[in-house]
C-alpha positions in Angstrom: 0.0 0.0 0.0 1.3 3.6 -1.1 0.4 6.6 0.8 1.1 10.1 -0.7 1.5 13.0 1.4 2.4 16.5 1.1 3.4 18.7 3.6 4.5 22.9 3.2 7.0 24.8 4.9 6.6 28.4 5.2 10.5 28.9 4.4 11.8 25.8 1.7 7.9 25.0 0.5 6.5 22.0 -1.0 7.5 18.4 0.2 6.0 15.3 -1.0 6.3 11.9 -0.2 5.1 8.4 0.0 5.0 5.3 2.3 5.2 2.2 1.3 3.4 -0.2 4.1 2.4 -3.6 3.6 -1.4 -4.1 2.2 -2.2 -6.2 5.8 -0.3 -3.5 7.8 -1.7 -3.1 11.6 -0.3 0.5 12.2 -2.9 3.1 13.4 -4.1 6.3 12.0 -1.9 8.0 14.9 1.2 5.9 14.1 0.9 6.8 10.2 0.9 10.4 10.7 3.8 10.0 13.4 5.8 9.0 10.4 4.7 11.3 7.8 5.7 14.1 10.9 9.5 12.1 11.0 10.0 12.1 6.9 9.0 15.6 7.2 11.1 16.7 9.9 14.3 15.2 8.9 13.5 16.9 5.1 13.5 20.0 7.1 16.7 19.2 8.9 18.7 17.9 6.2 17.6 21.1 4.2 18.5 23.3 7.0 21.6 21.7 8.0 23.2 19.8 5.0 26.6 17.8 5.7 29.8 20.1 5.3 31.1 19.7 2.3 34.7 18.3 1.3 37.4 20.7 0.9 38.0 20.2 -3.5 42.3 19.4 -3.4 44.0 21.1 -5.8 45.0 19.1 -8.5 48.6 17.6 -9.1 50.8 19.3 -11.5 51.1 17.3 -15.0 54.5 15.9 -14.9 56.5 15.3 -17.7 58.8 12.0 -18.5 61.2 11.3 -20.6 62.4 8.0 -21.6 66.3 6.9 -22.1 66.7 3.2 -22.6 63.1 2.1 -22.3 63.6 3.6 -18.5 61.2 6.5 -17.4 62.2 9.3 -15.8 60.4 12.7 -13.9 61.5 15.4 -16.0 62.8 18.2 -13.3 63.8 21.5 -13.6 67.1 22.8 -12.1 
């Protein structure tokens, strides 16, 4: 059994979602909307709290090789 919901939020608006219970499920009216509420909420705290990004590395410089003898060297300037 799918139930749709939709709540609002006065600041990030429109959230919509759906729980998936089985057809012979034995939760109450009370317990059903206790989830909907706990979807909800953590939608608002994800969205108002998102994980801290990772620092972006620089990349590594493109290093140049030469080849003497089928041996490969770092090319470095002196």
């Amino acid at each position: 059994m799918k139930i749709d919901f939709v709540r609002h939020h006065n600041k990030w608006g429109k959230f919509a979602d759906a729980l998936h219970l089985p057809d012979n499920h034995t939760f109450t009216l009370a317990q059903i909307e206790a989830m909907k509420d706990e979807r909800f909420n953590n939608w608002v705290n994800a969205v108002e709290n998102p994980p801290p990004s990772e620092p972006v590395s620089e990349p590594e410089p493109v290093k140049e090789y030469i080849v003497v003898n089928g041996v490969k060297y770092v090319r470095v300037e002196v």
